[in-house]
C-alpha positions in Angstrom: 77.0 -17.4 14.7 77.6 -15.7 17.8 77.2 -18.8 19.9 79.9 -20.6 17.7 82.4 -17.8 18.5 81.3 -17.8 22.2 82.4 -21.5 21.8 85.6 -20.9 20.0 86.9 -18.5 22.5 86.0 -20.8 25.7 87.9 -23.6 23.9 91.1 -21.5 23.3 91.6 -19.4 26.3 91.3 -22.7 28.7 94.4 -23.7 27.2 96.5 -20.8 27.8 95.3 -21.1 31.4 96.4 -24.7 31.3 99.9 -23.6 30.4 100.3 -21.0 33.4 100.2 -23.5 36.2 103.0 -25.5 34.5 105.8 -22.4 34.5 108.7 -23.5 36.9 110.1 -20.5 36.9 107.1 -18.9 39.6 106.4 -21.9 41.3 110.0 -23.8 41.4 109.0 -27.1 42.4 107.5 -30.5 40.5 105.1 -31.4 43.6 103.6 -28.1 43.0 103.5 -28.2 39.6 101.1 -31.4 40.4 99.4 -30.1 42.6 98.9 -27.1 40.2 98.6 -29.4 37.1 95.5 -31.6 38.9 94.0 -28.7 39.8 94.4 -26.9 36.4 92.8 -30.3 35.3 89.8 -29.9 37.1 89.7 -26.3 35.8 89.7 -27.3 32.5 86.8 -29.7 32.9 84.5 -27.1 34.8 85.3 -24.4 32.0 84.8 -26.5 29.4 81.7 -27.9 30.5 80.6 -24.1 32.0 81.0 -22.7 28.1 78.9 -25.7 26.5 76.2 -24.6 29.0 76.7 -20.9 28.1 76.2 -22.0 24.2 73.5 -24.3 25.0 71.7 -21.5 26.5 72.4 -19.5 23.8 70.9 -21.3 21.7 68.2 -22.0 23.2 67.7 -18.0 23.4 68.5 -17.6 20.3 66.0 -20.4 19.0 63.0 -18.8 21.6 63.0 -15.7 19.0 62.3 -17.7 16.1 59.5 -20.0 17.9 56.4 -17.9 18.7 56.1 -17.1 15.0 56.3 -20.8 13.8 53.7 -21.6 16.5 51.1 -19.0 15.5 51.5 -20.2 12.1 50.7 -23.3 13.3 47.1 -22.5 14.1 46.4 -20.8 10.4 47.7 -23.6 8.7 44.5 -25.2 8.8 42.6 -22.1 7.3 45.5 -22.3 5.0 46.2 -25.7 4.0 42.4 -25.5 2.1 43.2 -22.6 0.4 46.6 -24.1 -0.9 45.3 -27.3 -1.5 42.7 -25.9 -3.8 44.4 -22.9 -5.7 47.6 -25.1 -6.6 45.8 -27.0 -10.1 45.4 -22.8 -10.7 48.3 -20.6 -10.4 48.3 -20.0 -6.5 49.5 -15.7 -6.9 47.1 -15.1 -9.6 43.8 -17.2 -7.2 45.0 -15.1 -4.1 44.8 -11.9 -5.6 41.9 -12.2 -8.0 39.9 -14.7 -6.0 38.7 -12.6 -3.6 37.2 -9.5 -6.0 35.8 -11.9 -7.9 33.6 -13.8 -5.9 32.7 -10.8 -3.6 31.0 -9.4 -5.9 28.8 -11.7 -7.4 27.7 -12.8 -4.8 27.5 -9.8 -2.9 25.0 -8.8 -6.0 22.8 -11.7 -6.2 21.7 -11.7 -2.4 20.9 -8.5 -2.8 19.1 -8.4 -6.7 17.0 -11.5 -5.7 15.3 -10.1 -2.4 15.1 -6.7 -4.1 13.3 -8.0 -7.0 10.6 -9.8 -5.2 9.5 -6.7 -3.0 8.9 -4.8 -5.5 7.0 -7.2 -7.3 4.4 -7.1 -4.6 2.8 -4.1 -5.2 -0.2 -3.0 -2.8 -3.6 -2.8 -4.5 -5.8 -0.1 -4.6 -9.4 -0.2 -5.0 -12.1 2.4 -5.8 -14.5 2.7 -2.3 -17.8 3.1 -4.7 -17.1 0.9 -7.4 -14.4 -1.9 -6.0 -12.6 -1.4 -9.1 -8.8 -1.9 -9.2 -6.9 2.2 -9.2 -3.7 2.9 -9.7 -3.2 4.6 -6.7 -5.1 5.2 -3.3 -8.4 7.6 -4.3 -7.5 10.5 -1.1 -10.1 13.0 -2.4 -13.2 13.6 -1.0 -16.5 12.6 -2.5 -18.4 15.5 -5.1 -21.9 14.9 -4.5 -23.9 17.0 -7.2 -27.5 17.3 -7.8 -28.7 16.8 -11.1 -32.0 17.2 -12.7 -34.4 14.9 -13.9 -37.1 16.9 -15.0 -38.1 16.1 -19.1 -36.7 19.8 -20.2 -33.8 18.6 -18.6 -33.0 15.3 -20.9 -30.1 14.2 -21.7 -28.1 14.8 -18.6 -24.3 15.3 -18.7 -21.6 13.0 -16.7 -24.6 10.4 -15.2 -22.0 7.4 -16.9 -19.1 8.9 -14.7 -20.6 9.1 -11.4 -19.8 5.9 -8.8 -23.2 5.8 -6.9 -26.5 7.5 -8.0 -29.2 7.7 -6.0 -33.0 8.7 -7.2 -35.0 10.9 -4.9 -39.0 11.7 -4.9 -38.9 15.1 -5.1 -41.9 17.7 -5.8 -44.9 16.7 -8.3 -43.6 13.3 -8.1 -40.4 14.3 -10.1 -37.2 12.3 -9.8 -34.0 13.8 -8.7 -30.3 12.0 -8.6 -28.0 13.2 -6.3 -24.6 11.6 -8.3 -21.6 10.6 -6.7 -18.0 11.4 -8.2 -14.9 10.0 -6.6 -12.6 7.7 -9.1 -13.7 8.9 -12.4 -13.5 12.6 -13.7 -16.0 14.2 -16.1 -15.6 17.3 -18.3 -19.1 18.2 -18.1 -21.7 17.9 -15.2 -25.0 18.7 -15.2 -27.7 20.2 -15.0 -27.2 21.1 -11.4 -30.1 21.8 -9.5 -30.8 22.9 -6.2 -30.3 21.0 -2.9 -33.4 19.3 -0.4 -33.4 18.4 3.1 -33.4 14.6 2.0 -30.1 15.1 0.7 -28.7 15.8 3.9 -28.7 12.2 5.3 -26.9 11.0 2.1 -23.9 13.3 2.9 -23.5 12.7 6.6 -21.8 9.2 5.7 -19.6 10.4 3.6 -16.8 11.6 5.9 -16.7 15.7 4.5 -17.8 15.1 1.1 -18.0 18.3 -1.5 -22.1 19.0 -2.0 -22.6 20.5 -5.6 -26.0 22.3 -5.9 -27.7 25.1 -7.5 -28.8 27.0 -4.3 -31.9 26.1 -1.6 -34.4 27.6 0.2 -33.8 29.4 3.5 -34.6 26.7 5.7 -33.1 24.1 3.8 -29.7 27.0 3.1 -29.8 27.4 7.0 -30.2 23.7 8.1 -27.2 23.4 5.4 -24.5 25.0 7.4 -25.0 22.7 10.4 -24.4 19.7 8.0 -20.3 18.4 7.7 -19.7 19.0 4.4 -18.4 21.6 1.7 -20.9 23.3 0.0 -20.6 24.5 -3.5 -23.7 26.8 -4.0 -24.5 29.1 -7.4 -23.7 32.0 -6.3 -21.7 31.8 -3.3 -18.1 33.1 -3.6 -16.8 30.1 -3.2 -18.3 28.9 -6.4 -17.0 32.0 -8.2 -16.0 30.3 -11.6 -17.1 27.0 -11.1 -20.7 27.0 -12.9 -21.6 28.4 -16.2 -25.0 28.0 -18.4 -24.9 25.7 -21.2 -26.4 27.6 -24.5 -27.9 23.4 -25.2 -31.0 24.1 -23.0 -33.1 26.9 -21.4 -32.3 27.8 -17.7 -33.2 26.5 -15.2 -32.3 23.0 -16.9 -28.6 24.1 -18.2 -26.1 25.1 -15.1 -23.0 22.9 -16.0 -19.7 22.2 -14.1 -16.9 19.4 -14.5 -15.5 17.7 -11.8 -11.6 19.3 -12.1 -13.4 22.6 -11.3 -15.5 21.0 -8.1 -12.1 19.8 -6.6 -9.9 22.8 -7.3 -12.6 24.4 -5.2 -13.2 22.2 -2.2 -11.4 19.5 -2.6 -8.7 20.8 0.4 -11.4 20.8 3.2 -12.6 17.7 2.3 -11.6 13.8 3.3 -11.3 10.9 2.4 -14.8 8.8 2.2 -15.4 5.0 3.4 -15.4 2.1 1.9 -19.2 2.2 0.6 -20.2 -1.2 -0.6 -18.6 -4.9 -0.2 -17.3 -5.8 -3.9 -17.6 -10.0 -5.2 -13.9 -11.4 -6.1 -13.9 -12.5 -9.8 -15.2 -15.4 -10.6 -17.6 -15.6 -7.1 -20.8 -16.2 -7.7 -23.8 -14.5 -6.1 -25.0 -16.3 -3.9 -28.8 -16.4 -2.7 -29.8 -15.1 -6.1 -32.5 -15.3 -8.5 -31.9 -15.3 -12.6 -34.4 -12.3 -13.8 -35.2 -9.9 -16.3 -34.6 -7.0 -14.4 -37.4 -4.4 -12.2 -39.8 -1.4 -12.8 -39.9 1.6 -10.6 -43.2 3.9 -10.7 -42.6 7.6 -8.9 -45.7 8.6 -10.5 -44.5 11.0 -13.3 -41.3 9.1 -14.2 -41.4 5.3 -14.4 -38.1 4.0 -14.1 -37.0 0.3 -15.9 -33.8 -1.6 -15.7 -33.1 -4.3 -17.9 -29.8 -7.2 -17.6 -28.0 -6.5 -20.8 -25.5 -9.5 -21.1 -23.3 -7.9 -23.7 -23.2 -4.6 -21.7 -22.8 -6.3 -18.4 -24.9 -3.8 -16.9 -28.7 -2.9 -16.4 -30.1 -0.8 -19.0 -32.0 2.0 -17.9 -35.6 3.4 -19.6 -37.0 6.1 -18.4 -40.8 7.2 -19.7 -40.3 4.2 -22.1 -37.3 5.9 -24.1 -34.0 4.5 -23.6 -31.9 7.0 -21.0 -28.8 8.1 -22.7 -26.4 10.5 -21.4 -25.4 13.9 -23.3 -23.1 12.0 -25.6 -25.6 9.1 -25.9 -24.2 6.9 -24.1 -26.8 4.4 -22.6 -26.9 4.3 -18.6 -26.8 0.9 -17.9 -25.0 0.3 -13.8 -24.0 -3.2 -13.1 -25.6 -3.2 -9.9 -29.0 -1.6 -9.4 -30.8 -1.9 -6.0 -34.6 -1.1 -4.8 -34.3 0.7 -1.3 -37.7 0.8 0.0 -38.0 3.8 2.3 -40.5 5.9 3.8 -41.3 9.0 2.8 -42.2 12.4 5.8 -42.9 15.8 4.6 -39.9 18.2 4.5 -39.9 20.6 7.2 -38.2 23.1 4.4 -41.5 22.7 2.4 -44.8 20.9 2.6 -45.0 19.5 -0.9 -41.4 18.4 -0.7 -41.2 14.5 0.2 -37.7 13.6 2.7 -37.1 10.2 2.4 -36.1 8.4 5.9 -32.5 6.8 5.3 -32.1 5.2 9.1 -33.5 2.6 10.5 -34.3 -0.5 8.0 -36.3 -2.0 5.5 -36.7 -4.3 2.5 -34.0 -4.0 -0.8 -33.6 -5.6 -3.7 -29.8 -6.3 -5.3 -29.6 -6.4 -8.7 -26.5 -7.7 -9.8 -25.1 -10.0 -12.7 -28.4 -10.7 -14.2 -29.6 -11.8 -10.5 -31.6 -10.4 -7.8 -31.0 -10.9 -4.1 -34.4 -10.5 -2.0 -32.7 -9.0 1.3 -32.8 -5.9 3.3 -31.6 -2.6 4.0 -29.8 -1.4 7.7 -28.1 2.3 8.9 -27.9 2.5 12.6 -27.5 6.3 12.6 -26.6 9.1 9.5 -23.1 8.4 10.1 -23.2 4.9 9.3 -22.7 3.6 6.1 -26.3 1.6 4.5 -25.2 -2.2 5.0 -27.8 -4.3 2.7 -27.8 -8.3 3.9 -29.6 -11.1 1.8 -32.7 -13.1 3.7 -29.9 -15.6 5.7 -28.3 -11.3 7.1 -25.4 -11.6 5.3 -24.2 -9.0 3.2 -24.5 -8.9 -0.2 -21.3 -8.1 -2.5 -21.6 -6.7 -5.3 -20.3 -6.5 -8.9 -17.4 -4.6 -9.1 -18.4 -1.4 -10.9 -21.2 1.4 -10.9 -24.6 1.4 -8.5 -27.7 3.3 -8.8 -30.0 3.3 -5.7 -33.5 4.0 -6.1 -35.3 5.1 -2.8 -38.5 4.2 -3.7 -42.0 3.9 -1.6 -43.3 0.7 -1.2 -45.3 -1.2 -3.5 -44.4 1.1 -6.3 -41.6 -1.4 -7.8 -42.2 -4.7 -9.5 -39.6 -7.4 -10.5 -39.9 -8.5 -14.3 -39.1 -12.5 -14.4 
């Protein structure tokens, strides 16, 4: 609009200026007035084509305001011709403003559900270190390592079934003694607890400060005790102050009972964690190397020892003195692995009628396992190590997920029954 006035006003006023030059009265001759009236001409001419250029320019300022917006629209119109060209079918106000809320979310939530879901699908798996058997979680504690008697007076025994390992020992009068190891599965009574030998010493040194569960020791064995890395839980000593009691069931010495809540709540905090013990089969991995048998018979002179395969059980039933060897609750013991470790024998230096068996070095072994036996042998470098037993072609045998007794037994005093 303003360049339309601007346009008006330089059309009119040239012609007022056209009418001066033509006023006789001031300039009082014709040949002047022509003079004036070509000139006035000319004038005209160079102001009318002056005020088109004025207008044309501002217009052309006037239409630079308006331009830069229309070209930066330019480049979205390609983002936005989609978007218009697929919300029009839809009501285009409604698509804009609900579109984008909409799909947000969704999909926001899926890509984040889906991942999400399969992480914690993928659980880790915990294992038992004794017994390869699936936990719920990791097994931290320490290992309770508790001597239990084995003497006749002393029958039926209480938490044998709970124990991971169990190892038989020679001791005096060529009596048996177990020294039972308790790490995935509690028991509410243990027992009878009897006292500690200088044998036991090498099966605690592997065990990474394990809690050692005795009745008490001589004063060589007590002292030669203390140099040993592990937490012992004597009768009598203050720590043990309310662990132990006496069973009214039997006649002391044969009836000192604990549980394995009360061993933890008193040394489980010193303790650590122990290695992994044994190498555990897969399911459904056969053993390979193996021989179907019957099962073995161990002689220690006054108890004879037999394991049989029970199929139904799984396991290999255990006799002892010809009677089948029940727990307190009369349960029968019956491990799924059972292995022969042939050792040698060496008088205690704590007593000279107390046999140590030698647990470094090597030796022959039999593996029972899964109604099989693997002829093979027995290696431990040093105490610290953990026993690695290998078949005859020195690989290692795994075995059957689940509980292992270990006879250390001379040789030539077991036989295999076909």
């Amino acid at each position: 609009m303003a360049a339309v006035a601007l346009l008006h006003m330089s059309r009119s006023r040239p012609l007022e200026h056209v009418r001066e030059p033509f006023d006789e009265g001031r300039h009082g001759a014709i040949g002047a007035c022509r003079r004036t009236g070509a000139s006035a001409g000319r004038t005209r001419r160079l102001l009318s084509w002056a005020t088109w250029l004025v207008a044309l320019m501002l217009l052309a300022a006037c239409s630079s305001i308006t331009v830069p917006p229309e070209t930066t629209e330019v480049e979205p119109a390609p983002a936005a011709t989609p978007a218009t060209t697929v919300t029009p079918p839809t009501t285009a106000a409604p698509t804009v403003g609900t579109t984008p809320p909409t799909t947000a979310a969704p999909v926001t939530s899926v890509a984040v559900s889906e991942p999400a879901t399969a992480t914690t699908t993928a659980a880790p798996q915990f294992t038992a270190p004794f017994t390869g058997l699936p936990t719920p979680t990791e097994m931290l504690r320490p290992a309770a390592v508790v001597k239990i008697d084995n003497h006749p007076r002393a029958l039926p025994q209480w938490g044998l079934n709970h124990a991971d390992v169990v190892y038989e020992e020679l001791v005096e009068a060529r009596l048996t003694r177990f020294a039972a190891i308790f790490h995935s599965t509690d028991a509410d009574v243990v027992g009878p607890v009897r006292s500690a030998r200088t044998g036991d010493f090498a099966l605690l040194s592997n065990l990474n400060r394990p809690i050692f569960v005795n009745s008490g020791a001589n004063d060589y064995t007590a002292r030669a005790l203390r140099r040993v890395d592990a937490i012992a839980i004597i009768d009598g000593a203050a720590i043990a102050k309310g662990v132990f009691e006496r069973s009214p069931e039997k006649n002391a010495p044969h009836n000192l009972i604990t549980d394995t809540a009360r061993i933890y709540a008193s040394g489980a905090a010193e303790g650590r964690t122990p290695p992994k013990y044994f190498r555990f089969r897969a399911q459904g991995e056969p053993l390979a190397r193996g021989t179907a048998v019957s099962g073995v018979d161990v002689d220690y002179g006054q108890i004879k020892a037999s394991y049989r395969w029970d199929a139904a059980a799984g396991g290999w039933a255990r006799t002892q003195n010809g009677n089948d060897h029940t727990d307190f609750d009369g349960v029968r013991i019956a491990p799924e692995n059972v292995i022969v470790q042939f050792v040698r024998y060496r008088q205690s230096p704590a007593d000279a009628a107390t046999p140590e068996p030698v647990l470094t070095g090597g030796g022959e072994a039999w593996i029972f396992s899964d109604g099989m036996l693997v002829r093979g042998t027995w290696e431990r470098l040093s105490e610290l190590d953990v026993t690695v037993f290998r078949s005859d072609n020195a690989l290692i045998v795994p075995l059957t997920p689940g509980r292992t007794w270990i006879s250390l037994a001379r040789a030539g005093t077991a036989e295999i029954v076909p």
